[in-house]
C-alpha positions, 0 to 999 in steps of 0.5 A, a space after each residue: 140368628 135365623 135358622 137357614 144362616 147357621 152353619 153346621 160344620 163337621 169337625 171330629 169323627 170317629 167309628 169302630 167297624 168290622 174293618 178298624 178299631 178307628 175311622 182311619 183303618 177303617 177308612 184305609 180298608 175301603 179305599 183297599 177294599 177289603 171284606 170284613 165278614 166272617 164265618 161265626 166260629 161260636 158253638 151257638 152258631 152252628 144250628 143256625 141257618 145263616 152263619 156268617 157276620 161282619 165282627 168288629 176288627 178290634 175289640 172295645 176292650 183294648 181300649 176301654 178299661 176292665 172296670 169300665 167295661 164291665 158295666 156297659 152292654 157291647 153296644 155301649 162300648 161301642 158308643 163310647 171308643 167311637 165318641 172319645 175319637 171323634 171328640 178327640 179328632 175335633 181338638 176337644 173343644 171347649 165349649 159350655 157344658 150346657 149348650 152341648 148335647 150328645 144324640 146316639 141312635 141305636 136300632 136295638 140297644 143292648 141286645 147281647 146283655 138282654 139275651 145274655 141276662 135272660 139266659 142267667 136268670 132261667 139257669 142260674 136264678 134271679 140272684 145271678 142277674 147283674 145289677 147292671 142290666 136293665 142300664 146295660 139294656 136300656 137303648 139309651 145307655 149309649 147315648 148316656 154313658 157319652 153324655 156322662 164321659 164328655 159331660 155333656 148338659 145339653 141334652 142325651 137323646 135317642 132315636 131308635 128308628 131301625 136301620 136309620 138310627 145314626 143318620 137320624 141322631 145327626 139329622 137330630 143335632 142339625 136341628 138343636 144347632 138351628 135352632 140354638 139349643 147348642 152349639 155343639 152337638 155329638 152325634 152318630 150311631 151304634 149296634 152290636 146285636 150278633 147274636 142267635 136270636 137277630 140273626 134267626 129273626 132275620 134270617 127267617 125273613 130270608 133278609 140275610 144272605 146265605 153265602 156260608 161258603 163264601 163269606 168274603 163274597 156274600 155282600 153284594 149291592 147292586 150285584 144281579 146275584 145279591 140275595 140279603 145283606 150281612 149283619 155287622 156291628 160297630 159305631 160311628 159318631 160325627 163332632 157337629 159344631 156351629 161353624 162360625 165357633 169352629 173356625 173361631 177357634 181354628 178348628 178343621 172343618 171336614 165338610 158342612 152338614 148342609 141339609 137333612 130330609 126325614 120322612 115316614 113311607 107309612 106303606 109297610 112294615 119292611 119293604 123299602 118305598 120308593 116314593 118316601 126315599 124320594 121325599 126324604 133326598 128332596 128334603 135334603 137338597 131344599 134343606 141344604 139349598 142344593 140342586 140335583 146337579 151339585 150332588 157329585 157322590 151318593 153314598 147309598 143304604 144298599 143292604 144287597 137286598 134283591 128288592 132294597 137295592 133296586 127301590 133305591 137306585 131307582 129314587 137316587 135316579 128319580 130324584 138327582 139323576 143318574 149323575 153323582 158317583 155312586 158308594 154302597 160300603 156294606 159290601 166290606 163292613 155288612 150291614 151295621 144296622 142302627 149305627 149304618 147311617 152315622 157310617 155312612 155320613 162319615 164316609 160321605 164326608 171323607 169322600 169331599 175331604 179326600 177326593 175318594 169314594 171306595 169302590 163296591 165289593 163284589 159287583 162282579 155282574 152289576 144289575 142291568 135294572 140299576 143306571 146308576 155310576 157304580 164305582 167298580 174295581 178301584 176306588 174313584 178319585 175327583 173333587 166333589 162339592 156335594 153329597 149325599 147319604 141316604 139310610 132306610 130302615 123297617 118301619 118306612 123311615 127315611 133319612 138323606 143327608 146332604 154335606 158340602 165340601 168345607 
């Protein structure tokens, strides 16, 4: 079967955000908009200069096991509450082992076990270290523990691209099911880095927003007062199974993955590239057979950066137009980093199954640079057959992916 015929159905979902322990609360905060930052209340917080995030609405813990949890790096968690929803949400197929395979971005892997080791080990000694760090450390580890939990033989992989991580996992499991090396594929994204170090990395780079006293109102994409994006935690994980095996066994498609672009700016460490973002949307709709004007929503990276925000309205609108109905969700959850792009690709789907795309929090005075249909106010109802999702991470990577509706 040649490549371009194979279908790629999504057919299960699941995440824990700042917004719910599961996609559907999750879901149900953004059509409600609610925010999902925090003021940090932990004793290291308070010297720094950034002290809000975006926490988890529900701790791992409630769902896994004590003994379970104790081996495993918060990231790891993650990965696991999100996989074991959406495995459950596809019906739990039953396919061979060995033609499923199992792709988890991370952009850090586990940083709280490192941090936290590393404090042990220069109070307490290396005899104090945890035997399970370096597995509790190693940004595969999420990707593993999946594979192991659903037992999968057909592959753990692990992009680790910043910022672009989850999207590219799922742009990763369009391709191994092209290209026949599964048929089935668990794809998606996790991060749970909020901790001193990161936030004052970021924050040096003044990349975060300063609003201390105002946390609710600090993410704000688009917003002509916008000044850095919120770190958040969570996981995202996307079911990708052959579309013909799906409904085979009368499996509820959700939407199609039609097409994935991944491209490389190759400019700068950080900054965002217009011209790479857009090659990587051009990669996308040629990959999915898909012109600029079936494209009728776009969820978009927007971080709330002053300068991200406007690089990508500018290539949205340079490459499909200024069209589609535009959702920025970072302005509830924050920013989830590695597990950003899985997100977003779960709620471009729940727009085309569902006729909704949440509104963006806190555009009260939206850029007069940005001609894009930004959904204000109240979530937007209508019947789309097309999306995008776009994710951008330091390095210059690039990653859109195009759904279709099921």
């Amino acid at each position: 079967m040649a490549m371009r015929t194979i279908e790629v159905a999504v057919t299960g979902l699941g995440a824990s955000t700042p917004l719910g322990g599961d996609l559907a609360a999750t879901w149900e905060a953004m059509l409600a908009g609610r925010s999902g930052t925090a003021v940090l209340t932990e004793d290291w917080a308070a010297t720094l200069p950034v002290r809000i995030a975006a926490p988890l609405a529900v701790e791992p813990t409630e769902t896994l096991s004590r003994v379970e949890a104790r081996r495993l790096d918060r990231c790891e968690q993650l990965a696991l509450v999100a996989a074991r929803e959406a495995w459950a949400h596809a019906g739990r197929p039953g396919v061979d082992p060995e033609r499923l395979a199992v792709v988890i971005g991370t952009g850090t892997g586990g940083t709280r076990s490192l941090l936290a080791q590393d404090d042990i080990l220069e109070q307490s000694g290396p005899r104090k270290v945890s035997p399970y760090t370096v597995p509790m450390l190693m940004p595969n580890g999420p990707a593993a523990w999946v594979s192991i939990d659903l037992g999968a033989l057909g592959g753990a992989r692990t992009p680790v691209s910043a910022c672009c991580s989850g999207a590219e996992a799922i742009a990763m499991g369009l391709d191994l099911i092209r290209l026949g090396r599964a048929d089935a594929v668990v794809a998606g994204g996790t991060e749970a880095c909020i901790a001193p170090l990161p936030l004052a990395g970021f924050a040096q780079m003044t990349a975060l927003s300063s609003r201390n006293d105002d946390p609710d109102a600090a993410s704000r994409p688009f917003d002509l007062d916008r000044d850095g994006f919120v770190m958040g935690e969570g996981a995202a994980v996307l079911v990708l199974e052959r579309a013909d095996l799906a409904r085979a066994r009368s499996a509820r498609v959700h939407a199609l993955l039609a097409g994935a672009g991944v491209t490389s700016s190759a400019v700068h460490i950080t900054a965002s590239d217009q011209h790479g973002q857009v090659r990587a949307i051009g990669q996308a709709l040629a990959d999915g057979g898909l012109s600029p004007l079936d494209i009728g929503t776009v969820h978009a990276h927007a971080t709330s950066t002053p300068s991200g925000d406007l690089v990508e309205a500018e290539a949205v609108a340079a490459a499909v137009g200024t069209h589609p109905v535009v959702a920025a969700t970072k302005s509830m959850t924050g920013h989830l980093l590695g597990a950003a792009g899985a997100l977003g690709a779960a709620v471009a789907v729940l727009s085309l199954r569902e006729g909704a795309v949440p509104a963006i929090r806190n555009l009260d005075r939206p850029d007069p640079g940005i001609k894009l249909d930004l959904v204000r106010g109240t979530h937007r109802r209508g019947v789309w057959d097309a999306a995008l999702a776009n994710s951008f991470g330091f390095g210059g990577h690039n990653v859109t992916l195009a759904f279709t509706r099921a």
